[in-house]
C-alpha positions in Angstrom: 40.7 -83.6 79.2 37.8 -82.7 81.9 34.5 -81.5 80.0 32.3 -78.7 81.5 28.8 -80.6 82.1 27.5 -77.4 83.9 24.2 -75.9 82.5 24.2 -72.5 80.8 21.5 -70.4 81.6 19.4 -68.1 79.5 17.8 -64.7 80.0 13.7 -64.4 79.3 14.7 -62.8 76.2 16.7 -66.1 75.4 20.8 -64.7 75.6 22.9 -66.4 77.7 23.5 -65.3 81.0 26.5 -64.2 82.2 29.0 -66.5 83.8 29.9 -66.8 87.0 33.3 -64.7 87.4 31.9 -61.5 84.7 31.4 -58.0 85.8 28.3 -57.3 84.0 25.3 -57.9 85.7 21.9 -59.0 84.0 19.5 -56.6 82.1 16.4 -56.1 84.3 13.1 -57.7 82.5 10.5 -54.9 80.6 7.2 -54.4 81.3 4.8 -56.3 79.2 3.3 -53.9 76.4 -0.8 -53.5 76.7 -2.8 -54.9 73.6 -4.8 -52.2 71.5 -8.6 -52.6 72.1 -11.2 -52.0 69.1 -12.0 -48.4 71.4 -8.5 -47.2 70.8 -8.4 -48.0 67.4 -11.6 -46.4 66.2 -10.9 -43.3 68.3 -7.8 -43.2 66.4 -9.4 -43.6 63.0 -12.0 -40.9 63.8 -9.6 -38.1 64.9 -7.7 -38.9 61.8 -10.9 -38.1 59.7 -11.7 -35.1 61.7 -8.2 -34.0 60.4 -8.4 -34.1 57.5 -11.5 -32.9 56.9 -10.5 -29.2 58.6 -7.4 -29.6 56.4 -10.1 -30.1 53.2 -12.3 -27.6 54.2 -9.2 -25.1 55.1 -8.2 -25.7 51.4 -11.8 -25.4 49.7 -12.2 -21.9 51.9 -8.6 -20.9 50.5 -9.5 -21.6 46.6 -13.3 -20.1 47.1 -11.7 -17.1 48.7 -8.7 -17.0 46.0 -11.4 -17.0 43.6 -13.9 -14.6 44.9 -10.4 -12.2 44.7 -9.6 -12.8 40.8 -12.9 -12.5 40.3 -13.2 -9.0 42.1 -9.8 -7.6 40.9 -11.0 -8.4 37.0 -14.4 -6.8 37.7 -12.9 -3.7 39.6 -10.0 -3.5 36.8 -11.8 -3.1 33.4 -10.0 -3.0 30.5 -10.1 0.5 29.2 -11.9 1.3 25.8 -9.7 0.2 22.5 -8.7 2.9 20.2 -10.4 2.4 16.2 -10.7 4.0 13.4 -15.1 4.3 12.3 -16.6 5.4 9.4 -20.5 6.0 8.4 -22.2 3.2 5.7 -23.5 6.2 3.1 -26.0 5.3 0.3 -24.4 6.4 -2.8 -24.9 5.9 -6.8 -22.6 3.0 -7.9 -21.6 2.6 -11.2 -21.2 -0.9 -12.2 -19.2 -2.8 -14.7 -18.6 -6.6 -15.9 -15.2 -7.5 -15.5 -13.5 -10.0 -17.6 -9.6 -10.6 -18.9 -8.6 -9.3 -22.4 -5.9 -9.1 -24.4 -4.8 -6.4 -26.4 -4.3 -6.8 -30.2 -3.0 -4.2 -32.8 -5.6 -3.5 -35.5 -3.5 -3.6 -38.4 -0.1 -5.9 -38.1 1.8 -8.3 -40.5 5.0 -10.0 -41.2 6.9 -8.6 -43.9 7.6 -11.3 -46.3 8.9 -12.0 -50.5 6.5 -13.1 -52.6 9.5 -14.5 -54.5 12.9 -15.7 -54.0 16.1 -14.0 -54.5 19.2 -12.1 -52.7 18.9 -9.1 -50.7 20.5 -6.1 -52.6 19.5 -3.3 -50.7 17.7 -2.9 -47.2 16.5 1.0 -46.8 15.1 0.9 -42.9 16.2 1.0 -40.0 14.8 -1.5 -36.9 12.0 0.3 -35.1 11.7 2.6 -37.5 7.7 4.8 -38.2 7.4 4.2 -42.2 4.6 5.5 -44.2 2.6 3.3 -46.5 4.4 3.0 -49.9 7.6 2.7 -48.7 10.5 0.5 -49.7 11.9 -1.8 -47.5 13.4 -4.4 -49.5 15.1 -4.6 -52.4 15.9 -8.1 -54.3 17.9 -8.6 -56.8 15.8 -8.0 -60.3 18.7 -7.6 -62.9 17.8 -10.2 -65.0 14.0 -9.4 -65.0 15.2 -5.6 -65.9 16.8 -6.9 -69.1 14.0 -8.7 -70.4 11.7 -6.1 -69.9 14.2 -4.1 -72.2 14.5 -6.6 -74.8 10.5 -7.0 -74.5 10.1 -3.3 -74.8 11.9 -3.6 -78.2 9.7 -6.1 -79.6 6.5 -4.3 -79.2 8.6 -1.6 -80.9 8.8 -3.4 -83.6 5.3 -5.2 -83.4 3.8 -1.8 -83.8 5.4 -0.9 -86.9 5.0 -4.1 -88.6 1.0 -3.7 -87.2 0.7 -0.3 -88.4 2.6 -1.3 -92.1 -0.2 -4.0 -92.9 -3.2 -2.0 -91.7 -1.9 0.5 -94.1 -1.3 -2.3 -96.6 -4.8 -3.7 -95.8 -6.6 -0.1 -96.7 -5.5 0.1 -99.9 -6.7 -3.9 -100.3 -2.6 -5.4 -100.9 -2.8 -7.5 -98.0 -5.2 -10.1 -96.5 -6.8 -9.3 -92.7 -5.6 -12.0 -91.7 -2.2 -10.6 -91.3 -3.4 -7.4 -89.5 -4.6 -10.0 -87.2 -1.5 -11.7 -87.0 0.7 -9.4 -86.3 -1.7 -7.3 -83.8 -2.0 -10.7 -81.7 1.9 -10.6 -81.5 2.0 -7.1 -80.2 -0.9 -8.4 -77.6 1.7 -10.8 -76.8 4.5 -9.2 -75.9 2.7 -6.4 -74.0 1.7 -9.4 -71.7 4.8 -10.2 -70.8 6.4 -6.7 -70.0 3.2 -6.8 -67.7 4.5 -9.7 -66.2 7.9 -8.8 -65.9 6.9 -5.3 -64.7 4.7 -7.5 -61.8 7.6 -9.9 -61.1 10.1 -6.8 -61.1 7.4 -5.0 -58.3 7.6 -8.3 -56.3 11.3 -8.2 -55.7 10.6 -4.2 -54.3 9.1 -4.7 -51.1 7.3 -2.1 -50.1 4.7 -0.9 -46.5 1.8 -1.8 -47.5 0.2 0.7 -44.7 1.4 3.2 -42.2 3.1 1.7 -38.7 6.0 0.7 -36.7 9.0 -1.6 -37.8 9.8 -4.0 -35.2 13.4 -5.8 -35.4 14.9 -6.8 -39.3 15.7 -10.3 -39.7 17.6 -10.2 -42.9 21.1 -8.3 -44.0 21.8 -7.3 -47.3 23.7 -10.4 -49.4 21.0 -13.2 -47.9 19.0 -15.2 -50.4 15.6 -15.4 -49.2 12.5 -17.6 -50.2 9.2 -17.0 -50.4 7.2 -16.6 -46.9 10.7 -16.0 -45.6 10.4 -13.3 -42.3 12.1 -9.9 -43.2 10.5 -7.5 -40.9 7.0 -7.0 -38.4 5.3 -3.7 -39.2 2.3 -2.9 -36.6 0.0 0.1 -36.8 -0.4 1.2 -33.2 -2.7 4.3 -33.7 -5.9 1.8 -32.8 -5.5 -1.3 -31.1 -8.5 -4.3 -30.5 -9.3 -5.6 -27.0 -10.3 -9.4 -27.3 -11.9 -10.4 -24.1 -15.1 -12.9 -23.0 -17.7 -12.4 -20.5 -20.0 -16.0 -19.3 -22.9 -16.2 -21.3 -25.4 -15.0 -18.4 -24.2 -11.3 -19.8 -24.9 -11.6 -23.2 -28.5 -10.1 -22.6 -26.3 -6.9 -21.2 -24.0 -6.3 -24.5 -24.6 -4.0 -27.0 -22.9 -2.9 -30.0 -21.1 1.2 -29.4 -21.0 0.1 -25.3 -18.5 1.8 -23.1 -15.4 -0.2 -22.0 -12.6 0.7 -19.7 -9.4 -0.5 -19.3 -6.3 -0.8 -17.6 -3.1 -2.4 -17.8 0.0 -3.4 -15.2 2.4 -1.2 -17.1 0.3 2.1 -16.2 -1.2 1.7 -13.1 -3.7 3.7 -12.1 -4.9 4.6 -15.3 -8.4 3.7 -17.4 -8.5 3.7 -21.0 -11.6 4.3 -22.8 -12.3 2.0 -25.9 -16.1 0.6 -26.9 -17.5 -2.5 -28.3 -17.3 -3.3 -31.7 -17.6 -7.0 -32.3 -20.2 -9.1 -30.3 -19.6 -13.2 -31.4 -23.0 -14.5 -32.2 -21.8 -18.0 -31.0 -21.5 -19.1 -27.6 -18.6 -21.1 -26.8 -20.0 -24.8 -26.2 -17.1 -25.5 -24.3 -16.5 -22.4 -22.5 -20.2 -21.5 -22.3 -18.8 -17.6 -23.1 -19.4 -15.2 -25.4 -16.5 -13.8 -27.3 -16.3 -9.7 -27.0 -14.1 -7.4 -29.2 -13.8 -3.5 -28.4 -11.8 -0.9 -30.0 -9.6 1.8 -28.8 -7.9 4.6 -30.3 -4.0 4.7 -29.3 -2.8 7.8 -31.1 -0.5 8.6 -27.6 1.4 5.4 -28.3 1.3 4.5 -24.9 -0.3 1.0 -24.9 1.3 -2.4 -27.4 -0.1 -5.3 -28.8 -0.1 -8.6 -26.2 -0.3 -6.6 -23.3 -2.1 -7.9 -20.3 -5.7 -6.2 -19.8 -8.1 -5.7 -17.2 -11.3 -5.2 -19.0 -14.6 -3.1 -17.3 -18.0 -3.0 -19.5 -19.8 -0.2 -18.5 -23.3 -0.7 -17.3 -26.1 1.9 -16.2 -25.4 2.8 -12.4 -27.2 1.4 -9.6 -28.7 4.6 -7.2 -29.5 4.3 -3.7 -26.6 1.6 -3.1 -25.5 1.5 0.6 -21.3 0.9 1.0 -18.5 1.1 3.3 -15.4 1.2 3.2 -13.4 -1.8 2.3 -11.6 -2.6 5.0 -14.6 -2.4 7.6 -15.4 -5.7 6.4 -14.0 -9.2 7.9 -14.3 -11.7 5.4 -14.2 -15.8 7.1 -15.3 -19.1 5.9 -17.8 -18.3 8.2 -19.3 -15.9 6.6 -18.5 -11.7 5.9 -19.1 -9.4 9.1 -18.4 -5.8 10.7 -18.1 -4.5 13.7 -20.9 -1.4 14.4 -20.4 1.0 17.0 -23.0 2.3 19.1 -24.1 4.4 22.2 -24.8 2.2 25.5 -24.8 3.0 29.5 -22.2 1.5 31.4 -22.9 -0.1 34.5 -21.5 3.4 36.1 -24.4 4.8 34.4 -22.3 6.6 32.2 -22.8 6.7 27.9 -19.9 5.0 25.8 -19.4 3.2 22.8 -19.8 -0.5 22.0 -19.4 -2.5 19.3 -21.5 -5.7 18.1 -20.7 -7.8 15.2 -23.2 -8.3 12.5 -23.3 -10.4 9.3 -23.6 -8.5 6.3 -24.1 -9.8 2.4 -21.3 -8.0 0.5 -22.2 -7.0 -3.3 -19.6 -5.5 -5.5 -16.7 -3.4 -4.7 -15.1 -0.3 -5.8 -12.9 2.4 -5.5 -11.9 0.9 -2.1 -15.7 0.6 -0.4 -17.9 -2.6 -0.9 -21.7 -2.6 -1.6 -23.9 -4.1 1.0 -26.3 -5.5 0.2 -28.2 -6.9 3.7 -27.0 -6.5 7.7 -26.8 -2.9 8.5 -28.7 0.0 8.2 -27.8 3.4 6.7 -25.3 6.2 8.9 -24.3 3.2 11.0 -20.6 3.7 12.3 -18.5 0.5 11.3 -15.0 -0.1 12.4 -12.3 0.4 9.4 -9.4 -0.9 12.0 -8.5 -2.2 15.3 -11.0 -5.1 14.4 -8.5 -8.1 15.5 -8.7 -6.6 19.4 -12.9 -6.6 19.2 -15.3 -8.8 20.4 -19.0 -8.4 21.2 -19.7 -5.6 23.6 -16.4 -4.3 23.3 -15.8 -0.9 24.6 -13.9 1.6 22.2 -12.9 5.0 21.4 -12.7 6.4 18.2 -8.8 6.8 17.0 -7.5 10.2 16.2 -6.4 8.6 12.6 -6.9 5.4 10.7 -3.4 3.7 10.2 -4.9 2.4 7.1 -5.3 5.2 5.4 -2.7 5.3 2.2 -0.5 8.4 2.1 -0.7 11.2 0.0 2.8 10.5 -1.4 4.8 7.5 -1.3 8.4 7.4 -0.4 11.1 7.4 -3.6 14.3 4.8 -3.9 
């Protein structure tokens, strides 16, 4: 075997040349690149800055401008004026009340009850029926007390003759006094106990002891009852007591024969008049009230025992009292506010209305307007509605209508 000693040669970029006998013929040699001088590289560097600073200023110019444009659009393009409802604060004579939580009570009402025990013979009502005072409503069974008053009815019979035959005897001196005495003791006697059977024969005829309502009977006829045993409720609703209490910082303001009103859930929309009766010297020491009772007069039937009472004491009215209307008010944790509308210039020179919120210290309200007290000034327009939309220096327009305004009638199921 004969081993090629020759030497290979190399290109300058260190690849073997070609062999002698190839067809491809060697790559001619490149250039040398230049080095890059400091110079070039800071002139570099600075138009790079001077790029990017056109492109900052470009976008700053572009926002400032995009700005400027909102800003114009929003002050050329005004809102127009919201539509509210207004209404004037008046100065008015309040009348005002103490309000507390009563209770109504009927002035005459009691459970029907024996006073003795026995069975039910006869039961002459009906439930829920009107009875007059006097009448029956229970009868017990009293056969055995009937027959002793009949066999104690003869005895005094015969008590009075024997009585009469020894004061006779005793006038013409044939007997001794002591045996008038006797025997008049003995009819004393037995006219004591047809008393008491008479009494124990009434107990077992229960009667109404007053005029008033029956409420539901609890017995049937055949049931032994006891005594204290409940046969019937019987209520007198022709006057009826309101209990209420007030705190003792109105006790100075109470007066026997005051005014009350009232009304009740069941009748909305209506007061009843009833005046103070009862004034409880004592002051709760827990409570720190005072215990009130009034009386009404409830011949139309129309109000019951237990019901639910919102109670209004009368007091003498407060003139000169500046109020609006209840809804003008915005009450916040903040504090309680209106709106008030008033007459400006526009910047066009021409008048409008604008409203400003002012605080305002609220007193007591009724009949839909509340009392201020402090924060606006009489014939001031406030804003009844629309106030969710406002804020200060608002432009509005008064609304043909308040929305809030109840109807005159309300729609029927």
């Amino acid at each position: 075997m004969t081993l090629d000693h020759s030497p290979k040669t190399e290109t300058s970029f260190g690849h073997p040349a070609s062999e002698p006998g190839h067809g491809t013929p060697p790559s001619p040699p490149r250039p040398p690149r230049k080095p890059v001088t400091r110079g070039r590289l800071t002139v570099r560097i600075i138009i790079m800055l001077v790029v990017l600073g056109l492109l900052g200023a470009a976008l700053y110019g572009f926002n400032t401008f995009r700005a400027k444009a909102i800003a114009d659009f929003f002050a050329n393009n005004k809102p127009p004026p919201t539509p509210v409802a207004l209404a004037e604060a008046t100065v008015q004579t309040v009348p005002k009340y103490l309000s507390a939580i009563g209770t109504l009570q009927a002035a005459r009402q009691v459970t029907v009850a024996p006073e003795v025990a026995g069975r039910v013979e006869r039961i002459p009502f009906e439930s829920g029926a009107r009875v007059k005072a006097g009448d029956p409503l229970v009868q017990l069974n009293d056969a055995t007390e009937q027959a002793d008053l009949l066999a104690q009815r003869a005895q005094a019979r015969l008590a009075e003759l024997n009585l009469e035959r020894y004061r006779d005897l005793r006038r013409s001196q044939a007997t001794p006094q002591s045996n008038v005495d006797q025997y008049q003791a003995q009819l004393d006697e037995i006219n004591a106990n047809m008393k008491r059977t008479s009494a124990l024969i009434g107990q077992k005829l229960i009667k109404a002891p007053f005029d008033g309502d029956l409420g539901i009977r609890q017995v049937n006829v055949g049931d032994y009852v006891n005594p204290g045993a409940t046969i019937v409720t019987l209520t007198d609703l022709s006057q009826l007591y309101i209990n209420f209490t007030l705190p003792e910082q109105a006790f100075p303001r109470l007066s026997v024969g005051q005014d009350v009103l009232i009304n009740v859930d069941a009748l909305p929309g209506r007061d009843f008049g009833a005046k103070i009766t009862t004034i409880e010297p004592q002051v709760s020491a827990d409570t720190r009230a005072v215990k009130v009772q009034a009386t009404m007069d409830n011949r139309e039937r129309l109000l019951r025992p237990g019901m639910f009472a919102n109670v209004r004491v009368v007091l003498p009215p407060q003139p000169n009292t500046l109020t609006v209307p209840e809804t003008a008010v915005d009450y916040t944790v903040y504090g309680d506010s209106v709106f008030v509308a008033t007459q400006q210039k526009g910047e066009d020179g021409k008048e409008q209305l604008v409203v400003e919120r002012k605080a305002v210290k609220t007193g007591d309200r009724l009949a839909n307007r509340v009392e201020i007290r402090s924060g606006i000034n009489p014939g001031d327009r406030v804003v009844v509605s629309g106030q969710l939309k406002l804020a200060n220096g608002a432009a509005v327009v008064p609304a043909e209508n308040n929305p809030l305004t109840p109807p005159q009638s309300l729609p029927q199921n």
